[in-house]
MDTraj code that builds the backbone (N, CA, C; nanometers):
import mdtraj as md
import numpy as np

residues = "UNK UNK UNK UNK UNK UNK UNK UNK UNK UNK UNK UNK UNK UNK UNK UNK UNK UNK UNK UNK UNK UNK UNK UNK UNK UNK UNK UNK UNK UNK UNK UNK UNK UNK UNK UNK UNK UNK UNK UNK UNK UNK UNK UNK UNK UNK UNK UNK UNK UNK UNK UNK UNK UNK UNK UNK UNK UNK UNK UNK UNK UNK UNK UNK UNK UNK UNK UNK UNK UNK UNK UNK UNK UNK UNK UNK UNK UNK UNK UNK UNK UNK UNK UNK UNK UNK UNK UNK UNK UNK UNK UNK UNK UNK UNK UNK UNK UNK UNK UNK UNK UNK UNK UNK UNK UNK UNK UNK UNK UNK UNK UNK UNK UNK UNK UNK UNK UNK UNK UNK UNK UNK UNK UNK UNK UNK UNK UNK UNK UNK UNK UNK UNK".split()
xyz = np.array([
    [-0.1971, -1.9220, -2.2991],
    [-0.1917, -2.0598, -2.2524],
    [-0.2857, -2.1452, -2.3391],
    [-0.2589, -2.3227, -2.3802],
    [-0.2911, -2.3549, -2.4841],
    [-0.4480, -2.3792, -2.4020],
    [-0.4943, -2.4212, -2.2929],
    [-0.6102, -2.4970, -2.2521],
    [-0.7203, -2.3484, -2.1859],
    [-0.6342, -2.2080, -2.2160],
    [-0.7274, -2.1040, -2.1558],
    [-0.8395, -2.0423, -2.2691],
    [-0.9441, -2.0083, -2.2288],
    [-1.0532, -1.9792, -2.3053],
    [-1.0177, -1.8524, -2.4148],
    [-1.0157, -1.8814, -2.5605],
    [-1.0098, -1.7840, -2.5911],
    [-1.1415, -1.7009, -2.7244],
    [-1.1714, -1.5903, -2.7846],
    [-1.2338, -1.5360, -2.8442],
    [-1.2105, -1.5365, -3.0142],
    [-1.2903, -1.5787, -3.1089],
    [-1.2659, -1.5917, -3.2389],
    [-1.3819, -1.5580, -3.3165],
    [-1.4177, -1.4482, -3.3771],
    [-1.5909, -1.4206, -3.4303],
    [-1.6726, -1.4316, -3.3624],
    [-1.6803, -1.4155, -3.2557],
    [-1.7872, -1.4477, -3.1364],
    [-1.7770, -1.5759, -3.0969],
    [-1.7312, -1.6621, -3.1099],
    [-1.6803, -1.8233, -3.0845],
    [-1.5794, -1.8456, -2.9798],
    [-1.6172, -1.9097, -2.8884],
    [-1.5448, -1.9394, -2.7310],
    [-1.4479, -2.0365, -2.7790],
    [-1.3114, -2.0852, -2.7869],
    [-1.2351, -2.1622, -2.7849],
    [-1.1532, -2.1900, -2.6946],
    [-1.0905, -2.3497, -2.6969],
    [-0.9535, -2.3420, -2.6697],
    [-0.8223, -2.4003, -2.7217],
    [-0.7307, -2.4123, -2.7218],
    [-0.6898, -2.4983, -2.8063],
    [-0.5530, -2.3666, -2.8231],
    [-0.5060, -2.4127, -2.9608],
    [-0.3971, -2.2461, -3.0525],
    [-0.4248, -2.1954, -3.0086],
    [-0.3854, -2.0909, -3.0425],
    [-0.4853, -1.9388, -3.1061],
    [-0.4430, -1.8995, -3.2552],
    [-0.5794, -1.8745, -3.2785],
    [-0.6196, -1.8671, -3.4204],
    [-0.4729, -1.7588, -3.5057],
    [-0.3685, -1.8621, -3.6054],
    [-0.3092, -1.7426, -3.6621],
    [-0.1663, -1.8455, -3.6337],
    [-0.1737, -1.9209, -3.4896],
    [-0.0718, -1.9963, -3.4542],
    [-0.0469, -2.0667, -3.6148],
    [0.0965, -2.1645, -3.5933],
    [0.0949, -2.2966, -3.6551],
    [0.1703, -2.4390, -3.6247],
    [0.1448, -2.5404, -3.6611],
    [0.2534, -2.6487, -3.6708],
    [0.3353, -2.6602, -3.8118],
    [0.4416, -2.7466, -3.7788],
    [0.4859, -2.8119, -3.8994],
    [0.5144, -2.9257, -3.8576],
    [0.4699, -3.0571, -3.9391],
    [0.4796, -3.1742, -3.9243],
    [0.5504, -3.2663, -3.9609],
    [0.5825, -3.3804, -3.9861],
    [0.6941, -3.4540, -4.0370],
    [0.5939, -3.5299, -4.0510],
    [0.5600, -3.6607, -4.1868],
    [0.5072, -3.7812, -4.1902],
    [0.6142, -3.8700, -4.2658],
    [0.6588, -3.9634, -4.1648],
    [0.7424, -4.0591, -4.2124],
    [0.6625, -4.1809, -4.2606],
    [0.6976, -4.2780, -4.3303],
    [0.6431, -4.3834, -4.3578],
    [0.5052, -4.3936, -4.3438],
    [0.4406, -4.3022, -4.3980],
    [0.2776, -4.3226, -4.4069],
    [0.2781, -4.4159, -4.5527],
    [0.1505, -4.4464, -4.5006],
    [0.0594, -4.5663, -4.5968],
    [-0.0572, -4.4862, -4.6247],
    [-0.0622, -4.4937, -4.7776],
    [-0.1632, -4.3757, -4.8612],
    [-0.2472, -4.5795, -4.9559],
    [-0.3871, -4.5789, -4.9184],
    [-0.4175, -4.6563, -4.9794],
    [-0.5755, -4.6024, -5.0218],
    [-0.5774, -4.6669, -5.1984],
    [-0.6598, -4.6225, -5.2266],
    [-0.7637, -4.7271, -5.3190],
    [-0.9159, -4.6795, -5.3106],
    [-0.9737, -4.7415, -5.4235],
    [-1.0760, -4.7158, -5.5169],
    [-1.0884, -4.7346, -5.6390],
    [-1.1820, -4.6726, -5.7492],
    [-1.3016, -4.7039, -5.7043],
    [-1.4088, -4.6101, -5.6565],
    [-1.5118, -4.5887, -5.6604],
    [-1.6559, -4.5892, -5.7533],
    [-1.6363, -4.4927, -5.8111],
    [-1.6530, -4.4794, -5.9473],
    [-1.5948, -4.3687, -6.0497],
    [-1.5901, -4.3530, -6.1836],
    [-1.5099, -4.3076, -6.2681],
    [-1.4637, -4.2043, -6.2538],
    [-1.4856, -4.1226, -6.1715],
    [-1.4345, -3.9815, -6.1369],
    [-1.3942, -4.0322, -5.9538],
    [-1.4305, -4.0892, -5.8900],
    [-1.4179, -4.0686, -5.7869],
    [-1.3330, -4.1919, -5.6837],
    [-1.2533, -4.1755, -5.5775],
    [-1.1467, -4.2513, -5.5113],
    [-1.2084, -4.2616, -5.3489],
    [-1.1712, -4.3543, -5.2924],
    [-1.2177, -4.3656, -5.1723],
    [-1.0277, -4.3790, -5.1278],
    [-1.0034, -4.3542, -4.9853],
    [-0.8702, -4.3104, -4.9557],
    [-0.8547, -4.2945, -4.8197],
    [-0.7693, -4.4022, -4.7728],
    [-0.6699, -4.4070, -4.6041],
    [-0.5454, -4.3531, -4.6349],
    [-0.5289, -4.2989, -4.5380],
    [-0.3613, -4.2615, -4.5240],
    [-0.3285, -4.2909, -4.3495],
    [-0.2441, -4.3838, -4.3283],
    [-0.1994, -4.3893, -4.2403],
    [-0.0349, -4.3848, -4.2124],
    [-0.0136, -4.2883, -4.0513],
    [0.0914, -4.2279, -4.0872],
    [0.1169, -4.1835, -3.9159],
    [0.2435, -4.2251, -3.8238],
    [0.2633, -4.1265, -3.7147],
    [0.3503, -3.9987, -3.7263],
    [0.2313, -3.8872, -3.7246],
    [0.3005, -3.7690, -3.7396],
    [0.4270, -3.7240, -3.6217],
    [0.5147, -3.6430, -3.6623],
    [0.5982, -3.5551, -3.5387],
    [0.5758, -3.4238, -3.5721],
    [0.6288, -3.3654, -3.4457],
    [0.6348, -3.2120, -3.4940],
    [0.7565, -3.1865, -3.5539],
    [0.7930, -3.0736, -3.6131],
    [0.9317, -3.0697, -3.6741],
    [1.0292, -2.9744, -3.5970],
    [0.9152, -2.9288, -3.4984],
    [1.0057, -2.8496, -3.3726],
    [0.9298, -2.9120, -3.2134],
    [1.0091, -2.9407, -3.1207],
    [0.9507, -2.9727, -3.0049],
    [0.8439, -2.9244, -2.9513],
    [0.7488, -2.9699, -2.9264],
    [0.6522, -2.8864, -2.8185],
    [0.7566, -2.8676, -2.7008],
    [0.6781, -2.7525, -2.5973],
    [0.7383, -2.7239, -2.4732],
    [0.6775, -2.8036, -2.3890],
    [0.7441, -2.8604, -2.2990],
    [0.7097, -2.9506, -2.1843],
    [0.5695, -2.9222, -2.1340],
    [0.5013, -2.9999, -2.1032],
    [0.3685, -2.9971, -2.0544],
    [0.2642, -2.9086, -2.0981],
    [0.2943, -2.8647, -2.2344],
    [0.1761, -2.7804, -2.2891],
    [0.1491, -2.8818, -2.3814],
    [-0.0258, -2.8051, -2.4291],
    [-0.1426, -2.9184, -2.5401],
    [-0.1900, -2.9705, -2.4233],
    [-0.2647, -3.0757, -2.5206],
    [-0.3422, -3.1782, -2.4735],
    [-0.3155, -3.2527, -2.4109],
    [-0.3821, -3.3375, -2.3349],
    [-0.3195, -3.4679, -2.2335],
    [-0.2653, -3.5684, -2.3414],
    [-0.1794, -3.6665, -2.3400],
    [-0.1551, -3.8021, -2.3738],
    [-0.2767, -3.8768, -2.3721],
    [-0.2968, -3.9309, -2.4950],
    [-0.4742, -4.0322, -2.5189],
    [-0.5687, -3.9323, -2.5741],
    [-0.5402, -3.8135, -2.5907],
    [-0.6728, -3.6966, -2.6788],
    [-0.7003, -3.7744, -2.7517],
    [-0.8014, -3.8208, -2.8367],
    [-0.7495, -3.7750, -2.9923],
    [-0.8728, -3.6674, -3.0111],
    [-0.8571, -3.6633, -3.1894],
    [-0.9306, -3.5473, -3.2054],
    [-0.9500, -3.5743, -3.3794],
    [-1.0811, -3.5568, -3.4161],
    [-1.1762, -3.5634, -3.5321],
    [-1.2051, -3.4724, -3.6160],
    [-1.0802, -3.4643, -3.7334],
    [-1.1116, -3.3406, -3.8026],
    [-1.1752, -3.4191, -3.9460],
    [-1.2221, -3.2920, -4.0207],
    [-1.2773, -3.2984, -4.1617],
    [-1.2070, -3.2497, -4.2340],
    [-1.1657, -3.3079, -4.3421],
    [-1.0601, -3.2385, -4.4285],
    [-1.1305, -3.2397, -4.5751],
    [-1.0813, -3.1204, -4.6562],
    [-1.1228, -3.0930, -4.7844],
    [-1.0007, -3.0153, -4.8095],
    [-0.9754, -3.0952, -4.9374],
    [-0.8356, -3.0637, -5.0130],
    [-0.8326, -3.0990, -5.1636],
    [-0.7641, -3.0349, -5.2058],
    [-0.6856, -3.0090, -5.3395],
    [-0.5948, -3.1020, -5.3433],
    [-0.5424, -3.2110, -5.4388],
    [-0.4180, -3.2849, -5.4109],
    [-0.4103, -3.2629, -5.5835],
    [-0.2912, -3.2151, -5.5997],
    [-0.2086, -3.1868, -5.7437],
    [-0.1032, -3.2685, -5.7502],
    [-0.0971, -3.4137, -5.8264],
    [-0.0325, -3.4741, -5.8651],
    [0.0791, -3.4943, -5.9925],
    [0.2030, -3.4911, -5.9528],
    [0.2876, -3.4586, -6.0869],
    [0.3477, -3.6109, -6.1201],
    [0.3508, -3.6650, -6.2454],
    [0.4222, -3.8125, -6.2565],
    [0.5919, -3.7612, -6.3038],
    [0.6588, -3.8588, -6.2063],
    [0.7848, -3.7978, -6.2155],
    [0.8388, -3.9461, -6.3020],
    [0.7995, -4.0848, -6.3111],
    [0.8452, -4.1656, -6.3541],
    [0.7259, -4.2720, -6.3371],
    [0.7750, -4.4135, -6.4163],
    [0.6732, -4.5020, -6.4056],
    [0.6028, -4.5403, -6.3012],
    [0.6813, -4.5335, -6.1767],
    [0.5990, -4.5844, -6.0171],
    [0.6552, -4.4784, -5.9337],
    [0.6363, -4.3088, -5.9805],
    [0.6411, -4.2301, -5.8521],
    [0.5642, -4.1163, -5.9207],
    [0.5359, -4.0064, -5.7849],
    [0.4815, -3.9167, -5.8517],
    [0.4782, -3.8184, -5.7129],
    [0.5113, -3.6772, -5.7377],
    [0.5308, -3.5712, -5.6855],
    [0.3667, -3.5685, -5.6470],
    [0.3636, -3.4963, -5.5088],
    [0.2338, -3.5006, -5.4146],
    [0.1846, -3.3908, -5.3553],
    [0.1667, -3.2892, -5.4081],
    [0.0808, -3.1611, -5.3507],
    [-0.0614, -3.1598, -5.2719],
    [-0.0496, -3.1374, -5.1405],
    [-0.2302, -3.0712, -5.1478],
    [-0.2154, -2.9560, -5.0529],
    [-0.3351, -2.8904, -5.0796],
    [-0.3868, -2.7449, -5.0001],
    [-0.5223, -2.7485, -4.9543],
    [-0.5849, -2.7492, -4.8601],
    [-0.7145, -2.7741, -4.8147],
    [-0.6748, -2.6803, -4.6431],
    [-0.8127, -2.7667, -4.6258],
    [-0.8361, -2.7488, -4.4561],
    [-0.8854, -2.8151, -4.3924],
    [-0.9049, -2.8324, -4.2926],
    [-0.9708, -2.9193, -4.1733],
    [-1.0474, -2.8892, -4.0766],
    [-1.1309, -2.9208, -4.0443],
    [-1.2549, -2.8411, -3.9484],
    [-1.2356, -2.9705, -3.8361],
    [-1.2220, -2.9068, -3.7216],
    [-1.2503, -2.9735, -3.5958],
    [-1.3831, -3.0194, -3.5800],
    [-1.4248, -3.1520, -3.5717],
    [-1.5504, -3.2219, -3.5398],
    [-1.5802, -3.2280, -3.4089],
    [-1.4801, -3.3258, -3.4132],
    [-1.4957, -3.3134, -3.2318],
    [-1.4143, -3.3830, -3.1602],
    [-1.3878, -3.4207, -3.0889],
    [-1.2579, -3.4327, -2.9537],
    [-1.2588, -3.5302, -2.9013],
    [-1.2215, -3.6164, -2.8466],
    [-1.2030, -3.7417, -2.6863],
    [-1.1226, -3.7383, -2.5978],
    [-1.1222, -3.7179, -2.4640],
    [-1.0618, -3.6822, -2.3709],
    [-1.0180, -3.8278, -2.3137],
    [-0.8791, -3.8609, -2.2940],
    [-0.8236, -3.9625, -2.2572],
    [-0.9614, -4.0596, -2.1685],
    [-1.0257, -3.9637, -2.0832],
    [-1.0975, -4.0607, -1.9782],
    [-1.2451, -4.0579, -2.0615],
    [-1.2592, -3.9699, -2.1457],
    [-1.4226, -4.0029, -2.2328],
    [-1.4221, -4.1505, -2.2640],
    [-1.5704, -4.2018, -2.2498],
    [-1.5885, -4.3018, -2.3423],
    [-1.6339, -4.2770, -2.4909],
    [-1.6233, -4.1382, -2.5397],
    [-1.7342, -4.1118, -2.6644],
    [-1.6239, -4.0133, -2.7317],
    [-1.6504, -3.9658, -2.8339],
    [-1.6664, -3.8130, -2.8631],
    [-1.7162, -3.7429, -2.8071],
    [-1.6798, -3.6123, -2.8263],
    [-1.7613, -3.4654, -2.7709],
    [-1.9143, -3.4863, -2.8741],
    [-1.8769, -3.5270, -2.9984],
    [-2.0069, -3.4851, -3.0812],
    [-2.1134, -3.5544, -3.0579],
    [-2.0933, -3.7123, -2.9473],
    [-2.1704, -3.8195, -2.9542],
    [-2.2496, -3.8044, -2.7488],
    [-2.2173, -3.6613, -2.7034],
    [-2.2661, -3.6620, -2.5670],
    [-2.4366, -3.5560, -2.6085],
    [-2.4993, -3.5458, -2.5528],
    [-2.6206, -3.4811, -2.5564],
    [-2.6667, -3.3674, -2.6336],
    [-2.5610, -3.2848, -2.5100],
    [-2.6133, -3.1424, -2.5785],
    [-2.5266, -3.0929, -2.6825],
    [-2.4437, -3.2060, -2.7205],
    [-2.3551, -3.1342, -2.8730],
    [-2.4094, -3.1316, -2.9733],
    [-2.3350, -3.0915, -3.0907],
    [-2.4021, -3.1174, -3.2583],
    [-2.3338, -3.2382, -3.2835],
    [-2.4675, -3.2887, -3.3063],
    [-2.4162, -3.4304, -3.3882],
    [-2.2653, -3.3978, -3.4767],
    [-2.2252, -3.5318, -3.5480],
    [-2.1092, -3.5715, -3.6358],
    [-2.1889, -3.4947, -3.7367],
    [-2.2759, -3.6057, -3.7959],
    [-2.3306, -3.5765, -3.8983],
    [-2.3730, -3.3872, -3.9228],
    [-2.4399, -3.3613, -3.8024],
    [-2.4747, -3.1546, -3.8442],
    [-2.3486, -3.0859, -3.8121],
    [-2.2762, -3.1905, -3.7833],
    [-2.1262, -3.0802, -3.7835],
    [-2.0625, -3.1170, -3.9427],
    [-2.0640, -3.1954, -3.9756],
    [-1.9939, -3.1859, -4.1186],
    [-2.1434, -3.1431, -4.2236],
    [-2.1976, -3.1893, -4.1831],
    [-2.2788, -3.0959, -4.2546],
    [-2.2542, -2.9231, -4.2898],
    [-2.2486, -2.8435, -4.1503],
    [-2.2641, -2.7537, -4.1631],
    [-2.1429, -2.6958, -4.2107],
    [-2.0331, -2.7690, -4.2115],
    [-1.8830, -2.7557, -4.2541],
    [-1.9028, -2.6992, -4.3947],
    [-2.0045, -2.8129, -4.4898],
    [-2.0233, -2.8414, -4.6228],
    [-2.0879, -2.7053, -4.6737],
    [-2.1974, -2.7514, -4.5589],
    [-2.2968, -2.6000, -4.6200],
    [-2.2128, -2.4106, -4.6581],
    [-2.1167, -2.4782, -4.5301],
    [-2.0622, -2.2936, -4.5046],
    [-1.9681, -2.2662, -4.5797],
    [-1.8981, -2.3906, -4.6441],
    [-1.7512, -2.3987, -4.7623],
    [-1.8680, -2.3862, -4.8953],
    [-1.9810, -2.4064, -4.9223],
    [-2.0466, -2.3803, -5.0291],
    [-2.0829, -2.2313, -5.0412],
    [-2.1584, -2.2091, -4.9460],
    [-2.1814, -2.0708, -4.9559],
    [-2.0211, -1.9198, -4.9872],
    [-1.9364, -2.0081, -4.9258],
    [-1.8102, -1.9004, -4.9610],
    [-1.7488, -1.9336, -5.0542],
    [-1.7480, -2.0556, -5.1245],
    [-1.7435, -2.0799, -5.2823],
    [-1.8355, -2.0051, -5.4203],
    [-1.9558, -1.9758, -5.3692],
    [-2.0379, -1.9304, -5.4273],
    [-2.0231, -1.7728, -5.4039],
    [-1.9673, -1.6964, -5.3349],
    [-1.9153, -1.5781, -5.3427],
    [-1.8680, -1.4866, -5.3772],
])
top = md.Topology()
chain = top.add_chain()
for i, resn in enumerate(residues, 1):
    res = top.add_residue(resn, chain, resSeq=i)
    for name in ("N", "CA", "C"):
        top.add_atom(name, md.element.get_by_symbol(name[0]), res)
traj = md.Trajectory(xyz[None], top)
């Protein structure tokens, strides 16, 4: 069941289970971007995802979740002509933290959580150390 407690490396979850997947559909997203500096892009993408197969009735999250991930990705760009270009990426996303239709906050912004900030932090720290491996 998607909301029952489950076990992952010693880590209490709920949510999937680890191994599950989606597949998504993004129609008419808006990818906007801007030069930073010479190597580097600052970047929105806005976009309402679907699934590409139905969820089952009344499983997930309530209606009004949302939810705060971190993403680090690879995007491999191919130019197919003067104004298009083939769009690859491979990365991942780390769950930050959550809002429950009736929260006024985030999960990361109530007391006894980890901050935003020591949660992507520690995201950074732990994708370095297994880079360095």
């Amino acid at each position: 069941m998607y909301n029952s407690f489950k076990k992952y490396r010693d880590k209490i979850y709920t949510g999937m289970k680890v191994g599950g997947s989606h597949q998504w559909n993004f129609n008419n997203g808006k990818w906007t971007e801007i030069k930073e500096a010479p190597d580097r892009w600052g970047f929105e993408f806005k976009s309402t995802k679907t699934r590409a197969n139905q969820a089952l009735q009344n499983t997930g999250p309530r209606i009004g979740t949302k939810y705060h991930w971190y993403i680090i990705a690879d995007q491999i760009i191919t130019k197919i002509d003067s104004n298009s270009y083939k769009v690859k990426f491979n990365g991942s996303k780390f769950k930050v933290g959550h809002k429950r239709p009736d929260w006024k906050k985030f999960s990361y912004d109530y007391p006894i959580q980890v901050t935003y900030k020591k949660k992507v932090i520690q995201i950074l720290e732990n994708l370095l150390k297994e880079l360095k491996q």
